[in-house]
TORTI-768138 format. One record per residue (C-alpha): residue number from 0; residue in three letters; x, y, z. Coordinates in pm, whole numbers, plus 32768, in hexadecimal, padded with zeros to 4 digits. Layout:
! residues N
nr = NUM | rest = Ala | u = X | v = Y | w = Z $
...
This chain:
! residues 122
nr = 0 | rest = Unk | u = 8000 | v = 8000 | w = 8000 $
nr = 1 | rest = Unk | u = 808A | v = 816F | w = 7FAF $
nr = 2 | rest = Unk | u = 8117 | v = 81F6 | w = 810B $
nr = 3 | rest = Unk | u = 8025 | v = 8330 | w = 80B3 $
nr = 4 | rest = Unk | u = 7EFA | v = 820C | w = 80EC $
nr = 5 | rest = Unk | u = 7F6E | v = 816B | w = 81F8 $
nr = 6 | rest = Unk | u = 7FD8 | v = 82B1 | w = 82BF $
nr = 7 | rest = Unk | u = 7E5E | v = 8325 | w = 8277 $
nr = 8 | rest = Unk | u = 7E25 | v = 820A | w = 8341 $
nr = 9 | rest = Unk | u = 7F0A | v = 822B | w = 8455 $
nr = 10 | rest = Unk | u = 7EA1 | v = 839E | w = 8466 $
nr = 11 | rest = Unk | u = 7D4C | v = 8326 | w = 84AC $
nr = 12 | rest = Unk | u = 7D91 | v = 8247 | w = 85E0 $
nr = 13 | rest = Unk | u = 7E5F | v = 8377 | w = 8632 $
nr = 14 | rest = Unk | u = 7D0D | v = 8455 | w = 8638 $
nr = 15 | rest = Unk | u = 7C47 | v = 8336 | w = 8714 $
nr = 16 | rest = Unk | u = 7D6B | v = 8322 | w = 87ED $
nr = 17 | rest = Unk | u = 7CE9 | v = 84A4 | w = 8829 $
nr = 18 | rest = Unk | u = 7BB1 | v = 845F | w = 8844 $
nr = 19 | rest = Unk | u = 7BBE | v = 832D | w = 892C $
nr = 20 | rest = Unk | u = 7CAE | v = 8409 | w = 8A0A $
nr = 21 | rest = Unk | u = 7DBF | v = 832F | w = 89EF $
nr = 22 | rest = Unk | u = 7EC7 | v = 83F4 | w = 88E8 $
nr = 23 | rest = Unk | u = 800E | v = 83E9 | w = 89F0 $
nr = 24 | rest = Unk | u = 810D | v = 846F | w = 88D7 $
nr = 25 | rest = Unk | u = 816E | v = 8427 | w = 876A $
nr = 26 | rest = Unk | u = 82D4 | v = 841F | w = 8715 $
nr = 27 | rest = Unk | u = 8377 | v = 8410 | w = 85A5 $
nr = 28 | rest = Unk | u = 84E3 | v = 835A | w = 85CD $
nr = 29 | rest = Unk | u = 85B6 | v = 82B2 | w = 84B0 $
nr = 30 | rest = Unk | u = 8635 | v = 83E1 | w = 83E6 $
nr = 31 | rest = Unk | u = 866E | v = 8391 | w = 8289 $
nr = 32 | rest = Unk | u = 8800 | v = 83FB | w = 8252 $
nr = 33 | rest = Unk | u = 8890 | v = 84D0 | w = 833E $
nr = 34 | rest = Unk | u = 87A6 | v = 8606 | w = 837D $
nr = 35 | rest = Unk | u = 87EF | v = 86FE | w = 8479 $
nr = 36 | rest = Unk | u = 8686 | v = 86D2 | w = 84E4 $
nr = 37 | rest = Unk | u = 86C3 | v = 858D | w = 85F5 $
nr = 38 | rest = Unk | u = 8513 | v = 8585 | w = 8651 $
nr = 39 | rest = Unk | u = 83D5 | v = 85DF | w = 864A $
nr = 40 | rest = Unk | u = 82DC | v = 85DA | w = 8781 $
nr = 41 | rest = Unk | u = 81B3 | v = 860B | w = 87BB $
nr = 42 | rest = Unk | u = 80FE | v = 8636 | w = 8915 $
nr = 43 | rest = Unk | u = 7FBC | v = 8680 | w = 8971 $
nr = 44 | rest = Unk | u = 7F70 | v = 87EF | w = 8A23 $
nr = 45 | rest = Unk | u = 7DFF | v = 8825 | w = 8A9B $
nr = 46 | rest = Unk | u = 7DA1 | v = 898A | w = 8ABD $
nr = 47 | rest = Unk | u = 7C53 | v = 8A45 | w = 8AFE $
nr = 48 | rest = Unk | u = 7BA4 | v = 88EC | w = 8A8F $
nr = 49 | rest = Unk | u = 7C46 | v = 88D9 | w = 8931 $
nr = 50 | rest = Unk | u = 7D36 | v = 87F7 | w = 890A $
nr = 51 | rest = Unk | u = 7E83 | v = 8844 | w = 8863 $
nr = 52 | rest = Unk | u = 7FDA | v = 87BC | w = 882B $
nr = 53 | rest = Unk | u = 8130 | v = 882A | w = 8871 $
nr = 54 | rest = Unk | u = 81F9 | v = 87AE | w = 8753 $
nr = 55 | rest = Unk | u = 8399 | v = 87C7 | w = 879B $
nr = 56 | rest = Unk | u = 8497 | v = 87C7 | w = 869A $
nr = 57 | rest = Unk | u = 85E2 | v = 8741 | w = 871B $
nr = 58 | rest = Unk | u = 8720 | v = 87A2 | w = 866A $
nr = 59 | rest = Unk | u = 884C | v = 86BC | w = 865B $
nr = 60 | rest = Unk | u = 8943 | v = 8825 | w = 865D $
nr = 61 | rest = Unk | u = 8951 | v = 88B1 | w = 8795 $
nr = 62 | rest = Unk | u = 8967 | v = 89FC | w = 86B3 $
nr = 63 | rest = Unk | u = 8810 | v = 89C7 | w = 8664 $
nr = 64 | rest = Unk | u = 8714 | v = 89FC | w = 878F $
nr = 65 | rest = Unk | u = 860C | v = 8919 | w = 87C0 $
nr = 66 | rest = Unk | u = 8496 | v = 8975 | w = 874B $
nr = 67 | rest = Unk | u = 8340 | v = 8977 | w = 87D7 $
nr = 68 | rest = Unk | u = 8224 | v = 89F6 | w = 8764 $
nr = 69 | rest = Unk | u = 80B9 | v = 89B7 | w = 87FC $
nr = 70 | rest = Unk | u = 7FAE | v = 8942 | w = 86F7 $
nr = 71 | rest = Unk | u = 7E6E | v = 88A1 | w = 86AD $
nr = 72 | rest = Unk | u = 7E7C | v = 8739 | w = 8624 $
nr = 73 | rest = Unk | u = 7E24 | v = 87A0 | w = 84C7 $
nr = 74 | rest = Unk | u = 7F6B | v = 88A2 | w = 84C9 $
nr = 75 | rest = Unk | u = 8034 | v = 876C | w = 8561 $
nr = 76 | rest = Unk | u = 7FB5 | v = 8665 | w = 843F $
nr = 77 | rest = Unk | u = 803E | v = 8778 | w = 8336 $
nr = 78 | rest = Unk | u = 8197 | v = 8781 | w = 83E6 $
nr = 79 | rest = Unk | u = 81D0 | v = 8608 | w = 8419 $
nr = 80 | rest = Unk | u = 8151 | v = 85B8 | w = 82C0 $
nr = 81 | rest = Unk | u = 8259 | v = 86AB | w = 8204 $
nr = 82 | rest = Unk | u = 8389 | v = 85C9 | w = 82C1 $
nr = 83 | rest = Unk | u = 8311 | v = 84A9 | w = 826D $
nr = 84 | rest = Unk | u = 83D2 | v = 83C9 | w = 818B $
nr = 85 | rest = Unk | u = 84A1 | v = 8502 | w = 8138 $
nr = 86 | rest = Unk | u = 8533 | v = 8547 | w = 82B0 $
nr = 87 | rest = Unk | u = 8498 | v = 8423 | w = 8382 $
nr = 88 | rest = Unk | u = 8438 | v = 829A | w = 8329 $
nr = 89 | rest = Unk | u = 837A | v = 8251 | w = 8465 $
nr = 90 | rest = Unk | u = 8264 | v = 82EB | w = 8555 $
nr = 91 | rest = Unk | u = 822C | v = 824D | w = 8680 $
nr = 92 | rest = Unk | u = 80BC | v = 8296 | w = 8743 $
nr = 93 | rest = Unk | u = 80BB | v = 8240 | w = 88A4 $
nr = 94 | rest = Unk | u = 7F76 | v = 8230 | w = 8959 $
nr = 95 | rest = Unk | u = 7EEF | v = 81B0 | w = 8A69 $
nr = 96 | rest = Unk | u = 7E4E | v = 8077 | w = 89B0 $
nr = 97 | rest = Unk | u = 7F53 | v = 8032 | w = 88BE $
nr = 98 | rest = Unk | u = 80A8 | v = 8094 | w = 8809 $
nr = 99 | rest = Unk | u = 80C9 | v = 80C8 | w = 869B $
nr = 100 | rest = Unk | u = 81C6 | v = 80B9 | w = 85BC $
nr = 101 | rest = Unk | u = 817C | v = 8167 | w = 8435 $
nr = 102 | rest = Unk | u = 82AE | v = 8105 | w = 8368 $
nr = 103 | rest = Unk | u = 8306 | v = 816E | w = 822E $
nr = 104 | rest = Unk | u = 8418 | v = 807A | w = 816D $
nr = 105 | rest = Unk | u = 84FC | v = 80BC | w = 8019 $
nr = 106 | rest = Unk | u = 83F9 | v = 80A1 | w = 7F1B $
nr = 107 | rest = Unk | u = 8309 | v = 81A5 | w = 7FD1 $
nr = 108 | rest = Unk | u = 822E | v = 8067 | w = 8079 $
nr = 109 | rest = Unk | u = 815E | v = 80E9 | w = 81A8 $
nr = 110 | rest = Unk | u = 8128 | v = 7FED | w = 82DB $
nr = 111 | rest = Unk | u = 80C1 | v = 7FEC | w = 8429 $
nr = 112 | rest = Unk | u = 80E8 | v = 7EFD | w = 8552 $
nr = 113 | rest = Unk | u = 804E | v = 7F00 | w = 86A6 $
nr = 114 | rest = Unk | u = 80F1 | v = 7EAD | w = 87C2 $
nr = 115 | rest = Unk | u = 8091 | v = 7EB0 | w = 896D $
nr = 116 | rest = Unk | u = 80AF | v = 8007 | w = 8A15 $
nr = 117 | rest = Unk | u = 8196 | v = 80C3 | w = 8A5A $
nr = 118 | rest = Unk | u = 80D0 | v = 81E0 | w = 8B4D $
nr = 119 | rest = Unk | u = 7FD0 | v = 8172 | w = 8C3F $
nr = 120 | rest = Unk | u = 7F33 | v = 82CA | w = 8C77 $
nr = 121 | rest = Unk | u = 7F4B | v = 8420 | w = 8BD1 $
């Protein structure tokens, strides 16, 4: 299946990990070469009843300061998507339930695997 398919997919169990309250934190790993952007992650923020994300960008260079920006999901699905396959080949979801594990390999293949949790609470 094209990775853009299958991370559709993951994106959605990343939404009713929202919903269910039990999003813990979403982390891209794997860079593809040697980027100066290490990760990616993504933790949840509530605030006045809305809930939001604070994504971090972490830098390999110490020249380069770390980044965080607080955002809704839908800004945080436009970020994440851009590094994929070109910056990152992974994105791990850890929830309360259940971790997954999107993968994209060489010929641009999506896949994900579950496996038990990592987080027991939020």
């Amino acid at each position: 299946m094209p990775y853009e398919e299958a991370f559709d997919l993951f994106w959605k169990e990343v939404l009713e990990s929202v919903e269910k309250a039990q999003f813990a934190k979403l982390t891209m790993a794997k860079t593809v070469g040697k980027p100066n952007l290490r990760n990616i992650f993504v933790r949840p923020v509530y605030s006045e009843g809305e809930f939001k994300v604070l994504l971090k960008l972490r830098y390999r260079s110490v020249e380069t300061e770390d980044q965080e920006d607080e955002l809704t999901l839908e800004e945080a699905f436009v970020v994440i998507k851009s590094h994929l396959k070109k910056s990152f080949a992974s994105v791990l979801l850890f929830t309360t339930e259940k971790n997954i594990i999107f993968k994209v390999n060489k010929k641009g293949a999506g896949s994900m695997a579950e496996s038990a949790p990592t987080f027991s609470k939020v």
